[in-house]
C-alpha positions in Angstrom: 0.0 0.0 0.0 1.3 3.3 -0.9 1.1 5.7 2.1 1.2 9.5 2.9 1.7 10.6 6.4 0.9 14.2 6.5 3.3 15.5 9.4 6.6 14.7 10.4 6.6 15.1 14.1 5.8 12.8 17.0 2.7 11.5 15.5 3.8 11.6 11.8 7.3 9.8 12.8 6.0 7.1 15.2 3.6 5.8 12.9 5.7 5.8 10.3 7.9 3.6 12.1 4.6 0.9 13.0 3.7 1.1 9.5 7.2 0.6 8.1 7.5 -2.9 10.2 5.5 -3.8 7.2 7.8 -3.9 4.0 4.8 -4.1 1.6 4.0 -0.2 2.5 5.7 2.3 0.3 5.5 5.4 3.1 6.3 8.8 2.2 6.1 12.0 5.3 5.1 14.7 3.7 5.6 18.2 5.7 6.8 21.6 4.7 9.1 22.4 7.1 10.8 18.9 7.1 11.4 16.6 9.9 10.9 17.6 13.5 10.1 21.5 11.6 7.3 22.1 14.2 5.7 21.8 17.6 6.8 18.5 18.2 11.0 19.4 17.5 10.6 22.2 19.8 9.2 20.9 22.8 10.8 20.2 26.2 11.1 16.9 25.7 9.5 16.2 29.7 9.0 12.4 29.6 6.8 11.4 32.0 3.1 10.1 33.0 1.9 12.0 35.5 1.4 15.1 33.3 -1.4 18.0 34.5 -1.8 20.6 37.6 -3.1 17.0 40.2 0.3 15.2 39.0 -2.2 11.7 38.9 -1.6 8.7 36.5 -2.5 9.5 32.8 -4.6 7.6 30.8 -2.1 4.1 30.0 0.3 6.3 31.4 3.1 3.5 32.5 2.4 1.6 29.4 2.6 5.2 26.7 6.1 5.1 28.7 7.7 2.0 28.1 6.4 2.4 24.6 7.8 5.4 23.9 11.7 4.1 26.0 11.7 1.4 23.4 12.0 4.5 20.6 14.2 6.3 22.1 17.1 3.6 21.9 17.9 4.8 18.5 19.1 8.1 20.0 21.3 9.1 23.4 18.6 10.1 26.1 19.8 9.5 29.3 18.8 12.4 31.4 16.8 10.8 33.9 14.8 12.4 36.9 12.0 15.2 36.6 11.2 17.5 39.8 7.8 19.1 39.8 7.2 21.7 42.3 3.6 22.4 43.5 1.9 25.7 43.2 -0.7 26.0 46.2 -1.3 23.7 49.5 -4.1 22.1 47.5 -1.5 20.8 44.7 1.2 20.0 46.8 -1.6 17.6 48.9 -2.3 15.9 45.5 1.8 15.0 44.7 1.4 13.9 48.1 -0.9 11.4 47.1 1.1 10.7 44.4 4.0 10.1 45.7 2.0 7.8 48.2 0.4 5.5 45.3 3.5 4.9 43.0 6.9 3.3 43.6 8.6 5.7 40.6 7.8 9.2 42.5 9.2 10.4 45.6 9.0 13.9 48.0 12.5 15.3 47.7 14.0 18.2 49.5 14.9 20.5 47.2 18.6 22.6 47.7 19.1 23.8 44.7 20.5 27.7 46.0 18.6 29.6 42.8 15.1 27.6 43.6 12.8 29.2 46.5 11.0 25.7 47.0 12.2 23.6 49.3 9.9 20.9 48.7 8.8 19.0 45.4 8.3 15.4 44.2 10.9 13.6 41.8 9.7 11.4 39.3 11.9 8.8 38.9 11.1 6.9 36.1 10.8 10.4 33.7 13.3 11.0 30.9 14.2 14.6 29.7 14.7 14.0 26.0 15.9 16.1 23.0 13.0 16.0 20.9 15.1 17.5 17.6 18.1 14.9 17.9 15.0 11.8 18.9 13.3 13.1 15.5 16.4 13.0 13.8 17.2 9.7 14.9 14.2 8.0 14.2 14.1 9.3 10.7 17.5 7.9 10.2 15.9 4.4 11.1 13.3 5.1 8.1 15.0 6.1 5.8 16.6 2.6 5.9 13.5 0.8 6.1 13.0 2.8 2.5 10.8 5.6 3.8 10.9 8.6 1.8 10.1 12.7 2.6 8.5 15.0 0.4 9.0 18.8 1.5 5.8 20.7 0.6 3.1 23.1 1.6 -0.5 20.6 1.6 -3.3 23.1 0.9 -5.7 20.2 -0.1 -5.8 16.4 0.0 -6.4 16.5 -3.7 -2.4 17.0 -4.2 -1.9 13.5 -2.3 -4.7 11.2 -4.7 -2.1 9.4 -6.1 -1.6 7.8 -2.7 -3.3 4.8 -1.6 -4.0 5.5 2.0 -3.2 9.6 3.7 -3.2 10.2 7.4 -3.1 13.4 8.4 -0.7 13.5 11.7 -0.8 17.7 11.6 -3.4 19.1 14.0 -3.8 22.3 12.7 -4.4 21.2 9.1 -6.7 18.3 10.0 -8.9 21.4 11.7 -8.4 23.9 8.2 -8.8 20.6 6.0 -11.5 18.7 7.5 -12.8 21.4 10.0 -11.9 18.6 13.2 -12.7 19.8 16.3 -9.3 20.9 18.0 -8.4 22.6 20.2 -5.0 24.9 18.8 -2.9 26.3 21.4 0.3 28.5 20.9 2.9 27.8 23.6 6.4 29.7 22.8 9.8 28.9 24.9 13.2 31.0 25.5 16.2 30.3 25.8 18.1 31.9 28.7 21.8 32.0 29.5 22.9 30.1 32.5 23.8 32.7 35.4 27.4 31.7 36.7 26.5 32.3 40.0 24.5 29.3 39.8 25.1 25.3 39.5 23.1 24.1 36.5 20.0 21.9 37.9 20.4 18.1 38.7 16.8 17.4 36.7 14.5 19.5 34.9 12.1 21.5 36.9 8.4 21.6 36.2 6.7 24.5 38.2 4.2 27.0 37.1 6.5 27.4 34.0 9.5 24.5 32.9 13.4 24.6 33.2 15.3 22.6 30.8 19.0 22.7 31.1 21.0 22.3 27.8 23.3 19.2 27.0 26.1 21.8 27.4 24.8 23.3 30.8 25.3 26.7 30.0 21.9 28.1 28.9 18.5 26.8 29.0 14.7 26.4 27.8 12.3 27.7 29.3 8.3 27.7 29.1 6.2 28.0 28.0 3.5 30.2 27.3 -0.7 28.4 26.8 -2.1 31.3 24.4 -5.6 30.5 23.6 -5.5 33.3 21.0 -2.9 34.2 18.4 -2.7 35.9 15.5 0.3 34.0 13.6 2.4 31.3 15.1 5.9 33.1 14.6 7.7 34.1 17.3 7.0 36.7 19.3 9.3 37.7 22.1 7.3 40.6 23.7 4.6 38.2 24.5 6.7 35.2 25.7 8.7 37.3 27.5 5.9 39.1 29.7 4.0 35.3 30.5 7.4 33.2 31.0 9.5 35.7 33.3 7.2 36.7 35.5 6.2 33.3 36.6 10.0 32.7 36.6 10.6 35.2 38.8 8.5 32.7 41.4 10.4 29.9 40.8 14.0 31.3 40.4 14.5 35.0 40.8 18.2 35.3 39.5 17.5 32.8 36.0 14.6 35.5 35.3 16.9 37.8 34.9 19.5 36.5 32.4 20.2 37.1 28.9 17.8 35.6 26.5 19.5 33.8 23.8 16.2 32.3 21.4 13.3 32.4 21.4 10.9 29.9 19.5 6.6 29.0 19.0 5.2 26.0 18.1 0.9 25.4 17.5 0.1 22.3 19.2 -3.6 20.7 19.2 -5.8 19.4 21.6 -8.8 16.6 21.2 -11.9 17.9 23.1 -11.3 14.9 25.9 -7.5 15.7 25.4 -6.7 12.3 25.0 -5.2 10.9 21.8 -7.7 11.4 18.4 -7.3 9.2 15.5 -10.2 8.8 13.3 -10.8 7.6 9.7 -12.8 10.3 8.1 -13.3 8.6 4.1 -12.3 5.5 3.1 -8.7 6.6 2.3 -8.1 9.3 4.9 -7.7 9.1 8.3 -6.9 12.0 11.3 -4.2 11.2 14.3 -3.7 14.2 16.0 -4.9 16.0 19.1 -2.4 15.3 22.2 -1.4 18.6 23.1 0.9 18.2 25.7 1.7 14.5 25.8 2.8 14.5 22.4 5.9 12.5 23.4 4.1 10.4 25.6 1.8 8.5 23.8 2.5 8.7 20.1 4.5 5.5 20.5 1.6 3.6 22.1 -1.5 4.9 20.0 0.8 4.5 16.7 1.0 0.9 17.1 -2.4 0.7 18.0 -3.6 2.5 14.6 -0.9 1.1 12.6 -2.3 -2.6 13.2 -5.8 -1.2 12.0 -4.4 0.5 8.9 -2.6 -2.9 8.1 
């Protein structure tokens, strides 16, 4: 079957990867800014399953995991450990809870002389990967299983009729397209210099806003903003910088302060139960989208589960 996977991030990639296992497929990505071009190469890369302001299990959440481990072999991710610290009494009773119910998340002391908390849960088992060099990796397998990408705009599906079987893994054009209902959300990150004053942070933090340090430890992400409403999804620094430093400034006073180095936007969508959408729509078209912020969580487990109906 010859295939067209619209969308060449988490989505477009893992089930390339289900659908390739199948050497009778002839599967070509097709996305106009390339491989890992959007949302998904730009994100934080937090791997974890307790993802949302209670910090409970998600949905599969141990299983979207080990699903998602087993892809990240083909690339060097080894930063292990996330720290999320609570926002109000009434959160930090919920990690709690948490922390009671699962052997992978702990309450940790927190020393870190830049971070007014002193209190937070570690997750264990949670990886903090770097979502352009995964993507990049991961095409590299594909490319030897004789998957091909074809850079281009797709302004309708009438460009792809050659094709035997299209799945559109973009969220924003499966909403344009097919008028889907999604949720679109514009979340833009910076990247900050690392103050020398301060040792670079054991784990990632997750707070009211995320701290990523770079492989290099001498700058790092963070983020991001949740706009509901945008105009355009370029950068725009003005607005990331008024939503991300001020709740910076809460977690660590001297990082909201530093130099900002890049800043960056990706348009993520979001299924109305915000749990993975996939969808056949016509008998040769079919929708996987919609995971907003557990992208990297679950496209590994709900990729096999719609590439074994597509087969």
């Amino acid at each position: 079957m010859k295939i067209a996977i619209i969308g060449a991030g988490f989505c477009g990639l893992g089930l390339a990867y289900y659908l390739s296992q199948n050497s009778k497929h002839k599967i070509t990505l097709v996305d106009q800014l390339g491989i890992g071009g959007g949302a998904s190469g730009i994100a934080a890369g937090l791997l974890h399953p307790y993802v949302g302001f209670k910090g409970r299990l998600n949905w599969r959440g141990h299983e979207a995991l080990e699903e998602t481990k087993k892809l990240l072999q083909y690339s060097n991710q080894n930063r292990l450990g996330i720290i999320r610290i609570p926002q109000s009494e009434e959160q930090w009773s919920l990690f709690q809870e948490t922390a009671s119910q699962y052997d992978d998340v702990s309450i940790c002391p927190i020393d870190h002389p830049g971070i007014l908390a002193k209190e937070g849960i570690l997750i264990k088992s949670g990886v903090t990967v770097n979502c352009g060099q995964y993507l990049s990796s991961l095409w590299d397998v594909l490319q030897k299983r004789g998957c091909e990408l074809d850079i281009q705009r797709v302004d309708s599906l009438d460009q792809l009729d050659d094709f035997d079987c299209r799945i559109i893994c973009n969220g924003p054009l499966a909403k344009k397209l097919l008028g889907i209902r999604l949720k679109l959300i514009k979340g833009q990150l910076l990247r900050l210099e690392w103050p020398n004053s301060l040792p670079p942070l054991p784990h990632s933090v997750v707070s009211r806003k995320y701290i990523v340090m770079e492989e290099d430890m001498k700058s790092c992400w963070v983020g991001a903003t949740y706009e509901h409403h945008f105009d355009h999804e370029a950068p725009d620094l003005e607005c990331a910088k008024k939503d991300i430093l001020s709740d910076l400034e809460k977690i660590m006073p001297d990082l909201a302060g530093a130099p900002i180095l890049d800043c960056q936007a990706g348009v993520r969508a979001f299924a109305p139960d915000k749990r993975p959408f996939y969808k056949r729509v016509a008998d040769s078209t079919w929708v996987f989208t919609g995971m907003g912020s557990k992208g990297l969580l679950y496209h590994s487990l709900v990729a096999q589960d719609l590439a074994q109906i597509i087969s």
